[in-house]
Backbone as CSV, one residue per row, in Angstrom:
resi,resn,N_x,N_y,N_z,CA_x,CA_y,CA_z,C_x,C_y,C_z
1,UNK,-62.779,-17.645,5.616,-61.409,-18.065,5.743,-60.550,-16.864,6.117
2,UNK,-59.771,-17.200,7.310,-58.544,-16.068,7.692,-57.834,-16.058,7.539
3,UNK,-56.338,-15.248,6.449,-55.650,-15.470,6.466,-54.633,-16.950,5.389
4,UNK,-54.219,-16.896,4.833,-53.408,-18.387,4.135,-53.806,-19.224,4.612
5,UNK,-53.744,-20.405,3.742,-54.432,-21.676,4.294,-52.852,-22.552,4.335
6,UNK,-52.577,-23.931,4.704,-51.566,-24.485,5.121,-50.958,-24.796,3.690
7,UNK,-51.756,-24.726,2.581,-51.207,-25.218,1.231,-50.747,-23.953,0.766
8,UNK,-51.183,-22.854,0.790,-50.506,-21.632,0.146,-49.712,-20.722,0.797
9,UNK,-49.895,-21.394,2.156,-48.152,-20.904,2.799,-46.877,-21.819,2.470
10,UNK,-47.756,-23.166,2.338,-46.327,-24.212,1.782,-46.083,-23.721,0.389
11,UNK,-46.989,-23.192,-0.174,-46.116,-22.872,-1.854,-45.002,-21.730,-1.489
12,UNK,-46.085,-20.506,-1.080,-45.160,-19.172,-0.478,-43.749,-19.486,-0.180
13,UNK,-43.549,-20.286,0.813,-42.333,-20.824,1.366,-41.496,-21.964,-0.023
14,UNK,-42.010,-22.663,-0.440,-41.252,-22.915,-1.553,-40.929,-22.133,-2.754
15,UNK,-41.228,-21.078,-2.785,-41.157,-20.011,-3.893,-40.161,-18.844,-3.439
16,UNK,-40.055,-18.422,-2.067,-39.429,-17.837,-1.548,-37.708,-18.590,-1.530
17,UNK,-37.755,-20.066,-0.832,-36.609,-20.998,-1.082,-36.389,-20.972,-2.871
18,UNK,-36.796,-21.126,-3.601,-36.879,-21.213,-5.072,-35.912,-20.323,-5.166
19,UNK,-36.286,-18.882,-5.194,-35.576,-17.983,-5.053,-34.375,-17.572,-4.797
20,UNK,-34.454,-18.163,-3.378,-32.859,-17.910,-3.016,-31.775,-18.851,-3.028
21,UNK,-32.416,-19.914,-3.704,-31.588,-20.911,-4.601,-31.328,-20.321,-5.750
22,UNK,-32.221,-19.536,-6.736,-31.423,-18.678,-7.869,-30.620,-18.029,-7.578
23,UNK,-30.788,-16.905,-6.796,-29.641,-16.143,-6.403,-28.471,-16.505,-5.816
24,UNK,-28.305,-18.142,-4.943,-27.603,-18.488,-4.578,-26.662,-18.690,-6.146
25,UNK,-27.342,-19.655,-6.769,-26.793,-20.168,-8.402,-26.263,-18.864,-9.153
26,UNK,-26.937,-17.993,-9.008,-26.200,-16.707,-9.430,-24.939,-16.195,-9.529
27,UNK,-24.544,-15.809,-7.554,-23.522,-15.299,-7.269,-22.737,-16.260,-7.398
28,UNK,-23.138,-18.050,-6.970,-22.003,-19.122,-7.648,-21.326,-19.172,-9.155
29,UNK,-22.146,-18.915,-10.214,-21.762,-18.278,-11.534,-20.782,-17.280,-11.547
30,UNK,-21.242,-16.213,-11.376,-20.680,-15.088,-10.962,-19.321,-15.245,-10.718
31,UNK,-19.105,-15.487,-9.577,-18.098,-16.299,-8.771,-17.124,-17.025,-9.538
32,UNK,-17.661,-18.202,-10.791,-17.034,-18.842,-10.998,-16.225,-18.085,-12.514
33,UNK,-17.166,-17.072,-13.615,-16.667,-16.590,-14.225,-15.536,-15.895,-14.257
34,UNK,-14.993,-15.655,-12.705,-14.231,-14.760,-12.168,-13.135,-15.235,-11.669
35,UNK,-13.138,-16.529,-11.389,-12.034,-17.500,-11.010,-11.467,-18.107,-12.599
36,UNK,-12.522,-18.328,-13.261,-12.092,-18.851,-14.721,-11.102,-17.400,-15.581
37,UNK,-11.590,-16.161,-15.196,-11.053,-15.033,-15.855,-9.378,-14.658,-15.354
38,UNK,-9.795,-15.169,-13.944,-7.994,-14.653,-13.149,-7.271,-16.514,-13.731
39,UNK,-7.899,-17.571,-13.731,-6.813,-18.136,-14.327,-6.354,-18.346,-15.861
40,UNK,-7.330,-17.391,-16.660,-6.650,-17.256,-18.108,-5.931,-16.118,-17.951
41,UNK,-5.730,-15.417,-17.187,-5.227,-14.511,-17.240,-3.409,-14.914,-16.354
42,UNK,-3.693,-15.518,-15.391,-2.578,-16.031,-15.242,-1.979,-17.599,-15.920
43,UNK,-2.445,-18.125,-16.602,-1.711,-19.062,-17.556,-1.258,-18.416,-18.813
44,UNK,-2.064,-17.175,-19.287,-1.082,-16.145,-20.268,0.040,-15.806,-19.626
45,UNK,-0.086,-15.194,-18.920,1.265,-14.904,-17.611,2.346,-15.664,-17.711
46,UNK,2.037,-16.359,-17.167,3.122,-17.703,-17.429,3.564,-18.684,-18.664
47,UNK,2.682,-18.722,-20.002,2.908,-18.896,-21.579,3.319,-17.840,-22.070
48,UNK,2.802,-17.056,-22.079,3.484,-15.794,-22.956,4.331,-14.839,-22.782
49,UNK,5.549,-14.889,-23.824,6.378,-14.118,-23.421,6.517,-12.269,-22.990
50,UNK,6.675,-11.699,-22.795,6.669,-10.058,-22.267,6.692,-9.920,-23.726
51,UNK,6.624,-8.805,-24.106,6.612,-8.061,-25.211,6.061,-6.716,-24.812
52,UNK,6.441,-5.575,-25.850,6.224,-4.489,-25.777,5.565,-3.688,-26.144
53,UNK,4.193,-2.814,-26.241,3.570,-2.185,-26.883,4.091,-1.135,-27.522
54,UNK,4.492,-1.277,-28.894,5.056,-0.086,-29.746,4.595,1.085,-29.724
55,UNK,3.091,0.911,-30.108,2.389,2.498,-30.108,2.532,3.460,-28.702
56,UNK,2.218,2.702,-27.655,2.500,3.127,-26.169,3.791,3.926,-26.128
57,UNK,4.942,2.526,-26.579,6.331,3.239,-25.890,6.893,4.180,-27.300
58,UNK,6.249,4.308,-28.285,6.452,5.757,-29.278,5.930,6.951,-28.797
59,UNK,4.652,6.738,-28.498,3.943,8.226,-26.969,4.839,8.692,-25.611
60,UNK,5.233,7.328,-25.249,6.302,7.688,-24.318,7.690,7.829,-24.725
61,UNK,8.380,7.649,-25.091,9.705,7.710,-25.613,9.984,9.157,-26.559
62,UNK,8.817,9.822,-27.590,9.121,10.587,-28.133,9.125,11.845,-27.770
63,UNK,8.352,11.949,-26.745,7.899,13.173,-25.827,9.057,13.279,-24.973
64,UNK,9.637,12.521,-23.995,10.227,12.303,-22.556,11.646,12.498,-22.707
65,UNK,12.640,12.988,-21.797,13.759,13.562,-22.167,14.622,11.663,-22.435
66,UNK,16.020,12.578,-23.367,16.705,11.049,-23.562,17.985,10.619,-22.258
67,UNK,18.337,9.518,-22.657,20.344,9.539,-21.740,20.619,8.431,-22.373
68,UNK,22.056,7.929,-21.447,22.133,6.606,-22.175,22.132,5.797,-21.166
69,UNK,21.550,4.327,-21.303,21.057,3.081,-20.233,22.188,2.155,-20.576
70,UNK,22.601,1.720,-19.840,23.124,-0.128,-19.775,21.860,-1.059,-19.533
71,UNK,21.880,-1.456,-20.210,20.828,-3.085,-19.543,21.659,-4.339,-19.925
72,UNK,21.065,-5.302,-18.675,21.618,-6.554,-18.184,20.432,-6.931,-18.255
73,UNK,20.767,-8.440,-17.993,19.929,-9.616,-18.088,20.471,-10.562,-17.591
74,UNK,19.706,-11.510,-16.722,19.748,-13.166,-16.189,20.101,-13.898,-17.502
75,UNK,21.453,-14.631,-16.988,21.522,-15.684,-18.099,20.686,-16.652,-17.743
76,UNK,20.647,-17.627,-19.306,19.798,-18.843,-19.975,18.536,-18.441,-19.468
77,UNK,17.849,-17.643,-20.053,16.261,-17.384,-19.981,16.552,-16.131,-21.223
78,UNK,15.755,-17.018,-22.226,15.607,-16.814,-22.888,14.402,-15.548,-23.507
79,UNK,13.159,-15.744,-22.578,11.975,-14.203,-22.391,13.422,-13.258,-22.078
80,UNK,13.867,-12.756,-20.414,14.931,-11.822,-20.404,15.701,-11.825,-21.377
81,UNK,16.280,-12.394,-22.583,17.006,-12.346,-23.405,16.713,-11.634,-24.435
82,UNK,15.533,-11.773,-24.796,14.501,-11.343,-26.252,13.989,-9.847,-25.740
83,UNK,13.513,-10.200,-24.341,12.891,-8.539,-23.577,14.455,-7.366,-23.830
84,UNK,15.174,-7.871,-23.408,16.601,-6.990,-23.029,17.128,-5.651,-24.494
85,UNK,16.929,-7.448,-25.452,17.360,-6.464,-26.975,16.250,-5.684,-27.629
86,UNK,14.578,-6.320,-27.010,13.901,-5.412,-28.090,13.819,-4.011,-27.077
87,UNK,13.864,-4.066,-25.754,14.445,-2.420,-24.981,15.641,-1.693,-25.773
88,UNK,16.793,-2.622,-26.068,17.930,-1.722,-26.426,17.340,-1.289,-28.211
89,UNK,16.685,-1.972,-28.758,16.246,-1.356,-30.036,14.988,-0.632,-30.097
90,UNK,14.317,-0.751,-28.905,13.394,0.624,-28.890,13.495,1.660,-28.646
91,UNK,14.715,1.466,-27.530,15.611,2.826,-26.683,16.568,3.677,-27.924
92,UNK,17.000,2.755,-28.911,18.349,3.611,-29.865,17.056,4.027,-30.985
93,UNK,16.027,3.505,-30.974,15.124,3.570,-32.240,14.558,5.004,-31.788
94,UNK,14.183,5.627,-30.849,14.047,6.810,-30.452,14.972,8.196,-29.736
95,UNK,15.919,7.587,-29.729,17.397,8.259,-29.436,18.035,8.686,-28.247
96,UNK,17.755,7.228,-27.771,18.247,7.168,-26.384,19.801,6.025,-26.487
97,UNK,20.647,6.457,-25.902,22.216,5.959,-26.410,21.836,4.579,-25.556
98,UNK,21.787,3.318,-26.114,22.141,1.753,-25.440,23.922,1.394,-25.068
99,UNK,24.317,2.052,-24.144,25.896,1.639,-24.031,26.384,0.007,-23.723
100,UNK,25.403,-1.048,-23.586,25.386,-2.180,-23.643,24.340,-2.820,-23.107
101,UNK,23.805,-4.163,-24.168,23.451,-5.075,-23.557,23.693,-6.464,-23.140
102,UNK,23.960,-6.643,-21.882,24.816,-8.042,-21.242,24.006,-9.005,-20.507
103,UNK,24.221,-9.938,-20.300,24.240,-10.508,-19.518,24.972,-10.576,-17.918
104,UNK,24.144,-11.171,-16.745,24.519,-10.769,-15.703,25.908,-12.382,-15.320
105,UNK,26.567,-11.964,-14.531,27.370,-13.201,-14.367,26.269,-14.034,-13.312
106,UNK,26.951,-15.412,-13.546,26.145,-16.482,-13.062,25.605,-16.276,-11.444
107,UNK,24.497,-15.896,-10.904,24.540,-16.491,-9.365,24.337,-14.880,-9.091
108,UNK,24.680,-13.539,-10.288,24.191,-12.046,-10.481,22.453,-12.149,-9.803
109,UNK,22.368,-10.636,-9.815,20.946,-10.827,-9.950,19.621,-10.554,-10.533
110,UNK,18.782,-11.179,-10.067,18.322,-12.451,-11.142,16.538,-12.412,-10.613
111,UNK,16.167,-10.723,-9.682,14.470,-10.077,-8.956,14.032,-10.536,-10.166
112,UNK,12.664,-10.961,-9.781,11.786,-11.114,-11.144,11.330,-9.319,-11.929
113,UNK,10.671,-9.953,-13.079,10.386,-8.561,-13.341,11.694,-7.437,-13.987
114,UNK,11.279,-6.180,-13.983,12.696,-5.143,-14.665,12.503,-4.248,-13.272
115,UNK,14.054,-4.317,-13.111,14.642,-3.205,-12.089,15.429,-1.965,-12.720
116,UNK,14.820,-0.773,-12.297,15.324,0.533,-12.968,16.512,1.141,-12.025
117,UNK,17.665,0.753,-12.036,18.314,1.491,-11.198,18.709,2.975,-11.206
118,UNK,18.831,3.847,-10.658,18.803,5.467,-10.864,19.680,6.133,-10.222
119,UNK,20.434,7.211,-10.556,21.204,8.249,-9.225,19.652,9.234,-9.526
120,UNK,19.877,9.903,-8.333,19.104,10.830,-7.931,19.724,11.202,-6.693
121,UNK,20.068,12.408,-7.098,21.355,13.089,-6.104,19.990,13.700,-4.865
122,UNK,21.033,13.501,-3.535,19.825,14.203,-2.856,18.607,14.057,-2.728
123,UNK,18.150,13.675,-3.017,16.158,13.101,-2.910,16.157,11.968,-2.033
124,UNK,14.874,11.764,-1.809,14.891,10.918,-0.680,14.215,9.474,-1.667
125,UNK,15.054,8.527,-1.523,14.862,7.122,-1.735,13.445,6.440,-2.150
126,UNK,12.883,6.936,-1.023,11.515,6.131,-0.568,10.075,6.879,-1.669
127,UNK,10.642,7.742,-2.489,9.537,8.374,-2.974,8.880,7.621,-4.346
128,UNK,7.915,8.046,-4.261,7.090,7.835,-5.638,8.154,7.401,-6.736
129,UNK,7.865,6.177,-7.575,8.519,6.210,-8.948,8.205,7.311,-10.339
130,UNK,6.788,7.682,-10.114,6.246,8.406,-11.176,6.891,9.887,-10.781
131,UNK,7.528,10.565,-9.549,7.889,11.197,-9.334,9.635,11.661,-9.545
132,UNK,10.012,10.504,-10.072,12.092,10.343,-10.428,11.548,12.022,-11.409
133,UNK,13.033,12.452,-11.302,13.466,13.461,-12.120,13.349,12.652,-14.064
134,UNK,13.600,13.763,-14.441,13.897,12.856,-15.830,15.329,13.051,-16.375
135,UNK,15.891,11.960,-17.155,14.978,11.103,-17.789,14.304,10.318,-17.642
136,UNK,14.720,10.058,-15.589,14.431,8.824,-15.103,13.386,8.060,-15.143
137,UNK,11.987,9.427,-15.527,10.642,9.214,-15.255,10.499,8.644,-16.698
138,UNK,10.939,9.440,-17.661,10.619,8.600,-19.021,10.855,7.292,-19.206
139,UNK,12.189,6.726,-18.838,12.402,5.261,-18.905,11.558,4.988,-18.040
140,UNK,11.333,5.016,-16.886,10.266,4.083,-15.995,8.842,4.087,-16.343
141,UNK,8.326,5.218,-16.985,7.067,5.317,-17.542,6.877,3.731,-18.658
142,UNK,8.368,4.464,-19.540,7.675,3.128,-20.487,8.151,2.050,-20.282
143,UNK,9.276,1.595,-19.118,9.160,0.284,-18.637,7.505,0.010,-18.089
144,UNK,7.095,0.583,-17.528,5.731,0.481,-16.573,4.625,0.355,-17.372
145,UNK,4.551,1.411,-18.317,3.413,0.945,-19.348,3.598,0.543,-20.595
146,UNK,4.770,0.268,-21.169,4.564,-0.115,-22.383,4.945,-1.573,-22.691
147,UNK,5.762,-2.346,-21.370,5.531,-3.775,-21.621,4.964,-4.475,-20.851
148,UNK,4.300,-5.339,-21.838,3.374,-6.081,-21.296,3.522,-7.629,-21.240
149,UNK,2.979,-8.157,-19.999,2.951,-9.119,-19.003,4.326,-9.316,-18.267
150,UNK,4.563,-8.427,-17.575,5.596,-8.265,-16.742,4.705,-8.009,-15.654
151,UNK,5.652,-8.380,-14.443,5.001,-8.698,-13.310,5.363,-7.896,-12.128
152,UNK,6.641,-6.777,-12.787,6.408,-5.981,-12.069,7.768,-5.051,-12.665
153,UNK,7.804,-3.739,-12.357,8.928,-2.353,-12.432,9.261,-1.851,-11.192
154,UNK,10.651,-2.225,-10.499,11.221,-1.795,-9.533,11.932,-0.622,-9.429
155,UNK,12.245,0.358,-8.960,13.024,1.109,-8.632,14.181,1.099,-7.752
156,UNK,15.197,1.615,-7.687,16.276,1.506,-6.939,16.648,3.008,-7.254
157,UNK,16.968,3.733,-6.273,17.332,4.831,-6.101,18.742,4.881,-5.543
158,UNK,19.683,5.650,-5.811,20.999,5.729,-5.326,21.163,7.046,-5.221
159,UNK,21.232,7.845,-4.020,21.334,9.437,-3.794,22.819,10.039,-3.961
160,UNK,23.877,9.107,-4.150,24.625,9.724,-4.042,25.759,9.594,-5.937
161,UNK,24.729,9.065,-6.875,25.359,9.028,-8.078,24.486,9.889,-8.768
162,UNK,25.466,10.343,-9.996,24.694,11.368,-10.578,23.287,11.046,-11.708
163,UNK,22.633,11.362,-11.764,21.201,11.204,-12.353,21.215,10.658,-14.200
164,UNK,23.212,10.758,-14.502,23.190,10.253,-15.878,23.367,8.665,-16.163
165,UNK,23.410,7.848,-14.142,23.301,6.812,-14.167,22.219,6.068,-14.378
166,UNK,21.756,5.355,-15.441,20.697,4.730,-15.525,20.573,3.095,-16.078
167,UNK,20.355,2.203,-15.119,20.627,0.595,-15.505,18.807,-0.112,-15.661
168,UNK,18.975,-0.579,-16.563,17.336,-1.714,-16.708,18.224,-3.068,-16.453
169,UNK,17.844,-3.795,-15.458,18.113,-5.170,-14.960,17.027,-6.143,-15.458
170,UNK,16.959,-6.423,-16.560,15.659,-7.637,-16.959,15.914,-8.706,-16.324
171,UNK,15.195,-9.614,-15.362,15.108,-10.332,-14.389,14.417,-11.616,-15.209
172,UNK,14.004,-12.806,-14.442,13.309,-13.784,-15.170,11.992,-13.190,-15.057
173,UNK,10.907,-13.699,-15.749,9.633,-13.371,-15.468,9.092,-13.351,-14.316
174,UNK,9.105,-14.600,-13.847,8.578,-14.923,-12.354,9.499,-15.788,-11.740
């Protein structure tokens, strides 16, 4: 006999298909654990309110130079409402001056997410956020890392006010 006979090339070939039906079933798994992971992760997103990591923004806040912030907030949304005051009591809780927290007038605005507005005399606009002078960098640090499920930390740069201007705009979530 030469070679495979017609029955043990038909197994060969079904064992080989076998195969790449597992691996097919595999990367479909795979695949699907990963679609199931990004949508618990975005239905937290959207259930749960922002909140702030204390231990985080005590690492950041105690180290990083101080000033004093205004923050605003979107009326009737209630997350921006709760986010706004526990900033102004984390900010005075480490000794940074809160000169108010308001609300924006109706039809104000209302970017999702927290907008850091800044003077930064002279510098150019377009640069890095992790790069602001400070204090600017300290507040944006721990807007950026210390609350969590926010969807995003904006910057706004203004070159021609002085650097003791500093506004947090809490926006709706999304």
């Amino acid at each position: 006999m030469n070679g495979p006979t017609k029955l043990e090339k038909a197994a060969s070939d079904a064992k080989a298909a076998q195969q790449r039906v597992e691996t097919e079933l595999a990367t479909a798994k795979t695949r699907q654990a990963e679609a199931e992971r990004s949508l618990l992760e975005l239905q937290q997103l959207l259930k749960e309110p922002r909140s702030i990591d204390r231990d985080r923004a005590k690492e950041i806040l105690e180290h990083g130079s101080k000033a004093s912030v205004d923050i605003v907030r979107v009326p009737h949304n209630q997350d921006a409402e709760n986010l706004a005051n526990q900033l102004g009591s984390l900010l005075t809780e480490h000794g940074w001056k809160v000169l108010s927290i308001q609300q924006t007038v109706a039809g104000g605005y209302s970017q999702p997410g927290i907008t850091l507005e800044v003077g930064v005399e002279g510098v150019d606009t377009n640069r890095s956020p992790e790069s602001l002078p400070e204090p600017a960098n300290t507040l944006y640090r721990f807007l950026h890392e210390a609350v969590k499920l926010n969807p995003s930390v904006r910057v706004i740069a203004y070159p021609k006010v002085s650097q003791e201007k500093l506004l947090i705009s809490v926006g709706p979530k999304y």
